[in-house]
N, C-alpha and C positions, 0 to 999 in steps of 0.2 A: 738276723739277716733276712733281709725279703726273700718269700720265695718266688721262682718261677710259674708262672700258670698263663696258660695259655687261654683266652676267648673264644669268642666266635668264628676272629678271623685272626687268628696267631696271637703271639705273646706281644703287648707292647709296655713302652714307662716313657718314665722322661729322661731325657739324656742328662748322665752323668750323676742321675741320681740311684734310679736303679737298671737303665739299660745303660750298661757300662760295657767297655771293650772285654773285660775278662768276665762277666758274664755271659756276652755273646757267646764269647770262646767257648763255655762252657756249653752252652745248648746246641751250638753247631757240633761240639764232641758226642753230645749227647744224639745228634742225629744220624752223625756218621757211625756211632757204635749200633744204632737201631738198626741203619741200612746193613749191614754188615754181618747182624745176626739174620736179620731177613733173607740175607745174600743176594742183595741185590744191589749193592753199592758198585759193580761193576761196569753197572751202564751210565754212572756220572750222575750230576746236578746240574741245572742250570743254576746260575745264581745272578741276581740282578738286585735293584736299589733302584729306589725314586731320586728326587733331585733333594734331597735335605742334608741338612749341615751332618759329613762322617761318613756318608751312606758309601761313598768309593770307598772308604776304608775299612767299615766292617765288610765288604763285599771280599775286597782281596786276605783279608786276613782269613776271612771263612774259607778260600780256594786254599790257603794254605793248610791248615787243621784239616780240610778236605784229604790232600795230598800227603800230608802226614798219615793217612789210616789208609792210604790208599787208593783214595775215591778220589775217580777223575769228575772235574769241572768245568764248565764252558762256561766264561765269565763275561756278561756282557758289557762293551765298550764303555759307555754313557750311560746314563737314567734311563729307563725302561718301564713303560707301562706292564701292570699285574696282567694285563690281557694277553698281550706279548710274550709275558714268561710263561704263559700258561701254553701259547700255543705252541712256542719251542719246545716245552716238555713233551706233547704228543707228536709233533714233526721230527725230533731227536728221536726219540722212546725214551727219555732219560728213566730215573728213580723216581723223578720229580724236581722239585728247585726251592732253592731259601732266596726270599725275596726281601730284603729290608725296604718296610716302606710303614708307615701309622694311618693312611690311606686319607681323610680327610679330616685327621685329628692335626690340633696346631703344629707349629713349629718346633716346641720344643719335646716332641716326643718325635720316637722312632719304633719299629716293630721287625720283630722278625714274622714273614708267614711264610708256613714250610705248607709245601702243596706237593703230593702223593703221585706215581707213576699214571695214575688216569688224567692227570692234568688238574682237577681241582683241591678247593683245601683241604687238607689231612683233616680223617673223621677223628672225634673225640677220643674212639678207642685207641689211636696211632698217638695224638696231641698227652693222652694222659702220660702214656709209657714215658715221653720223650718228656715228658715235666719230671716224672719218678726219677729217670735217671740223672736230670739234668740237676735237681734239685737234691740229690745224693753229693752231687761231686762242687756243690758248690762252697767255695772257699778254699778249694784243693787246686792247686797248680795240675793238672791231669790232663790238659788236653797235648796235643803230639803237632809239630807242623815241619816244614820243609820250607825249607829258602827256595824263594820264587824260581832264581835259575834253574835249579835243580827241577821243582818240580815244571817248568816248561819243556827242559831239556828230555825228562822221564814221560813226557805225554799227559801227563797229569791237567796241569790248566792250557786252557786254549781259550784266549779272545775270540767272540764273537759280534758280529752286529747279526740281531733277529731281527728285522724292521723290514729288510725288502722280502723274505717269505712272506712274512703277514700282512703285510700289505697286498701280499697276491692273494690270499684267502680273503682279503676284505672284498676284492674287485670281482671274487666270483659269489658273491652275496649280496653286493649291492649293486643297483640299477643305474651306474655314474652318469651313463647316457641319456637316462631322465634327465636324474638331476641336471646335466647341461641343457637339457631344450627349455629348463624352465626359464633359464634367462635370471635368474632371482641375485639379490647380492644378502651373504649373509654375515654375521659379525661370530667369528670363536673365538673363545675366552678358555685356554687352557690354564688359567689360572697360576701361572709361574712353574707348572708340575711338568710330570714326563709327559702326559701326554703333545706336547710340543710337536707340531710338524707333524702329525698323523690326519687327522681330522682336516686340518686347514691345506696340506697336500693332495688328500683324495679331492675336494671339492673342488682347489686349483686345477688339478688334473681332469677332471671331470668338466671345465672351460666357465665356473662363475667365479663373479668380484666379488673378491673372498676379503673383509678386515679382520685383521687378529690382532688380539688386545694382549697385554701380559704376559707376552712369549719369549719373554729374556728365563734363563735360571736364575732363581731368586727361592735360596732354602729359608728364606723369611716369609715367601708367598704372600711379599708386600704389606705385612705388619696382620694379616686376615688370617684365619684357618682356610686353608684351599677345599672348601666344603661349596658346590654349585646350589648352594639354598642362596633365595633371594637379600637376607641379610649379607651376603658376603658378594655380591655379581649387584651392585646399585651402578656401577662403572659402564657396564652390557646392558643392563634396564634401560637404563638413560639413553646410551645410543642406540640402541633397539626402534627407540619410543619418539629421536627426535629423528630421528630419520627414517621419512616414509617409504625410501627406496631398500629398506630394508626388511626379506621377508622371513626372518628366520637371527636369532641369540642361542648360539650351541655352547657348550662348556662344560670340562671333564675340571675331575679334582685331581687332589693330589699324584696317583699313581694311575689315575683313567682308568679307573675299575667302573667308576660312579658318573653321571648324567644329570646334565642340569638343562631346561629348554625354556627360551623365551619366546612368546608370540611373538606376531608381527607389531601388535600395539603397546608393547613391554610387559606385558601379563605374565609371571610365574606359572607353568604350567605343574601341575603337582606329578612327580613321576608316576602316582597310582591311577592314573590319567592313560599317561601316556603308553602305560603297558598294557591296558584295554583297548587303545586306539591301534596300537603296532598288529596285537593278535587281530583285530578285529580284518585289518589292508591285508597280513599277511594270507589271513584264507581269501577274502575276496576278489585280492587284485595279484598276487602273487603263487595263488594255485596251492597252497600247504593246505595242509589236515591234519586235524587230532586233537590232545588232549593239551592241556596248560600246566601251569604249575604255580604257587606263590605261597607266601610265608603267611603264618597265621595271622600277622600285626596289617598285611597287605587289603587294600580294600575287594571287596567281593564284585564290583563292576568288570572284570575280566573273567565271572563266573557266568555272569550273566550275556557275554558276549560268548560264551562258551556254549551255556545252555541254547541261546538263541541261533548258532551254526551246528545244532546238534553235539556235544563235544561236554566232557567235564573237566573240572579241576584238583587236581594234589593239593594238600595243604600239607607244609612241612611247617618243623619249627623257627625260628627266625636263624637266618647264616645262612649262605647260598649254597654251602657245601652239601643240603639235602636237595635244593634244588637243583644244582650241578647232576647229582649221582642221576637225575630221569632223564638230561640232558647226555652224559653218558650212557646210557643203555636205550639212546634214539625214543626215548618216552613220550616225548611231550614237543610240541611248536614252537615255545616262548615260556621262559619261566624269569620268575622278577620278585622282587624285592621292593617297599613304602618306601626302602630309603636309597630308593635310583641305582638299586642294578640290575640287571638283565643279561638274557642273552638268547640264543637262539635253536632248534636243530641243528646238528651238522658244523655247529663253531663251539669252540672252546667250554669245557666246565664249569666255566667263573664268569664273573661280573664284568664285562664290558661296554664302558665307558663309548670308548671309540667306534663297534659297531652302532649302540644305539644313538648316538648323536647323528650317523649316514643314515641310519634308517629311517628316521623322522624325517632328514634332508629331502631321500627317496618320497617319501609319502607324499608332503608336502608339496612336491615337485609335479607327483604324477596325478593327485587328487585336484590341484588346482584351488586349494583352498584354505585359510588359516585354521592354525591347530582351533581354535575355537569355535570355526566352524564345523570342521569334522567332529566335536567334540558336541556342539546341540545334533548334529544328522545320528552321531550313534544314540545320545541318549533318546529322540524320537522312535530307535529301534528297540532298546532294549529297556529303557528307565533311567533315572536320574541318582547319582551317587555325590555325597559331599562326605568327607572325612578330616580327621582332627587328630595331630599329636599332641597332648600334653607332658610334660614332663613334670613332676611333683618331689621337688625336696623335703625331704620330712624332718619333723622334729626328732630326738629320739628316743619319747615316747611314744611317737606313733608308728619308727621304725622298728621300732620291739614290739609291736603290737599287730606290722600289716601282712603278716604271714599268716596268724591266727584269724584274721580278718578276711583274707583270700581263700581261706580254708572252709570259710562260709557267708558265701557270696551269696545275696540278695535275692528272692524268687520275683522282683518286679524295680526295673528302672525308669525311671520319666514314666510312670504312670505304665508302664507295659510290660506285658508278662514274660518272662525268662522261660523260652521254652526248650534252648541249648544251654550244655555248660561245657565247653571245651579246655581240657589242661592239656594241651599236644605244647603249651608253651606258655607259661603263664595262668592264669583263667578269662576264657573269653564268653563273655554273656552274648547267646542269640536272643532276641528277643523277638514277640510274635509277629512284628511290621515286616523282620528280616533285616532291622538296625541291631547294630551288635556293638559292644564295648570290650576292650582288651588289657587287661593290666598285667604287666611285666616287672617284677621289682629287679633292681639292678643288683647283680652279685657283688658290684665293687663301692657302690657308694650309698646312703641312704637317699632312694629315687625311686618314684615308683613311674612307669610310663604307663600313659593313658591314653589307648585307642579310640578313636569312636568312629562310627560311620552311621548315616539315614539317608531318607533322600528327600533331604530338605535340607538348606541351609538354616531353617529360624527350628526344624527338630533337631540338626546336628547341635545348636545353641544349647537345647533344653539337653539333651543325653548325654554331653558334655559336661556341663554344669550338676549333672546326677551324679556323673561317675566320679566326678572332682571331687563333690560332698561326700559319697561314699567313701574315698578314701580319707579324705580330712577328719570326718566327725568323731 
């Protein structure tokens, strides 16, 4: 039997192969017994689900195995973005909250992620325990529940809608009133997900001609992975690009944790981009100060807008939940993630979708100018940055072979000398220009990922092509 094991960002599979309703059962037991030894299962869970086929059903079946052990739950109405769950965990005080959602993986998966009384994702040490127990009692009928009456009657589950608190914490974070003087008409693309009516409300409400694409529920997310990369947004591209009156392509994925931005001319803007440009307004035109934060695979252009406002960087491992914890403890301005999440001071632990989609709106509004142009003004300040995902499926001879390989990594790439070697998350080669290369092998499949960044496009080409051969040969 599969076991349980949880990720970066919680356990996921694919429905009905191995995220099955009595598996759920079992990891939601498995969390309610955790909370319980913890003793804190008194203050409740939130519990929410994206918009995919099942998600209301594992939601209420979890309030009930909830209320079985005793732990009250607040169950929200509809699909709910990850950002929302997050905020109602700290606006409640809950435990924390089980969120089903696979976030911008297809259709036919689903995930549980359980997120901790601070509001962001449960650290590895909380995720092990709850795999240990969970993967104990799996194939055992053991979990405990309560018929729904029952438990609404006993106080136990309570409906909620979260969406107008959080919405009021958007409004006091972002500058709507910009946004309206600019007059701009933008196109959202909440890609069939929960993020629905968040995004395309504030801008409404803020007084621009607002188009939204894809805004039916659709747990098919229209035959696509609800993922805001330009492969899957050609729909937004296209209208973006034929229509001149338009200055601004916004788009959240599946649970609007995640951010996708299109120029005014239909250009993909790269999120490692955009989380240099955000820090950068935020101190300039918005009065903040401090420190950053971002993942090791994250490019160093938001180091360099650091360095350049006096200010440094954290580098955590990849999963925002190390980003989260300096956002919790008021550490840092803006911390993000290469694959479009972010978030802020003063909001939520976790990856939001929906703030950063308003905060580019803001920028864009008050700067008077296309992301691409704010985007040559920083690099005239601070330098130029180009960066490269690869992803590499291996043979498997070469995936019994690329541990040993990582284990002794090259003292010179693209002809340049290796003069860092970082394992905070993989092995990451600094090299002496200050271009650097990242390789990640994936725990679940034979894949290795492949970072690069320089600052060139025709050097990103060559250090690219080095690190690909490296691991090929």
């Amino acid at each position: 039997m599969p076991q349980i094991k949880f990720g970066t960002s919680g356990w996921r599979g694919i429905l009905a192969e191995d995220f099955t309703l009595d598996n759920v059962r079992v990891v939601v037991q498995a969390i309610a017994d955790f909370l319980k030894d913890e003793n804190s299962g008194s203050r409740g869970l939130v519990i929410g689900h994206d918009s995919r086929i099942f998600g209301k059903r594992f939601a209420r079946e979890t309030a009930l195995i909830l209320a079985g052990s005793g732990v009250p739950s607040f169950l929200c109405k509809a699909d709910t973005p990850t950002p929302v769950i997050a905020y109602e965990i700290m606006r409640r005080v809950t435990a924390g909250a089980i969120n089903f959602t696979a976030s911008h993986n297809p259709c036919e998966y689903n995930g549980i992620k359980f997120s901790t009384a601070w509001g962001g994702p449960a650290l590895p040490e909380v995720t092990a325990e709850i795999e240990r127990r969970a993967n104990a009692m799996l194939g055992e009928v053991c979990y405990r529940d309560m018929p729904l009456d029952q438990a609404v009657r006993s106080g136990l589950v309570e409906e909620i809608d979260p969406m107008p608190d959080y919405l009021d914490a958007i409004r006091k974070k972002v500058d709507l009133d910009a946004i309206g003087r600019s007059g701009m008409t933008v196109i959202f693309n909440p890609m069939y997900g929960a993020g629905r009516d968040y995004v395309d409300s504030m801008l409404v409400e803020a007084g621009l001609l607002v188009q939204t694409i894809n805004c039916s529920r659709d747990p098919y997310f229209g035959g696509m992975p609800p993922d805001p990369a330009p492969t899957h947004m050609n729909d937004l591209v296209t209208r973006v690009r034929n229509d001149k009156r338009v200055a601004l392509g916004l788009a959240t994925d599946g649970d609007a944790d995640r951010y996708g931005i299109i120029d005014a001319d239909g250009t993909f803007i790269e999120p490692n981009y955009i989380l240099a440009l955000l820090y950068d307004y935020l101190i300039r035109k918005k009065g903040e100060s401090g420190d950053a934060a971002r993942s090791v695979a994250t490019s160093h252009f938001i180091d360099a807008v650091a360095a350049h406002h006096g200010y440094t960087v954290r580098e955590t491992p990849v999963g925002f939940k190390y980003i989260g914890e300096f956002i919790r403890d008021n550490q840092i301005v803006i911390g993000g993630e290469e694959s479009a999440g972010l978030s802020i001071r003063g909001h939520v632990p976790d990856k939001d979708g929906v703030l950063a989609c308003l905060l580019v709106a803001e920028m864009v509004a008050v700067e008077g100018k296309t992301i691409n142009q704010l985007l040559q003004d920083l690099y005239a300040r601070v330098g130029e940055f180009h960066t490269s995902r690869t992803n590499l499926r291996l043979s498997m001879e070469l995936a019994e072979k690329i541990g040993d390989k990582l284990a002794s990594p090259p003292d010179q790439l693209a002809g340049k000398k290796v003069v860092e070697t970082i394992t905070t998350d993989g092995v990451k080669l600094v090299l002496e220009d200050g271009s650097w290369a990242l390789f990640r092998k994936s725990g679940t499949e034979p894949v290795v990922r492949v970072y690069t960044e320089a600052g060139s496009a025709e050097s990103l080409d060559k250090l690219t092509s080095a690190a690909v051969a490296f691991v090929e040969s």
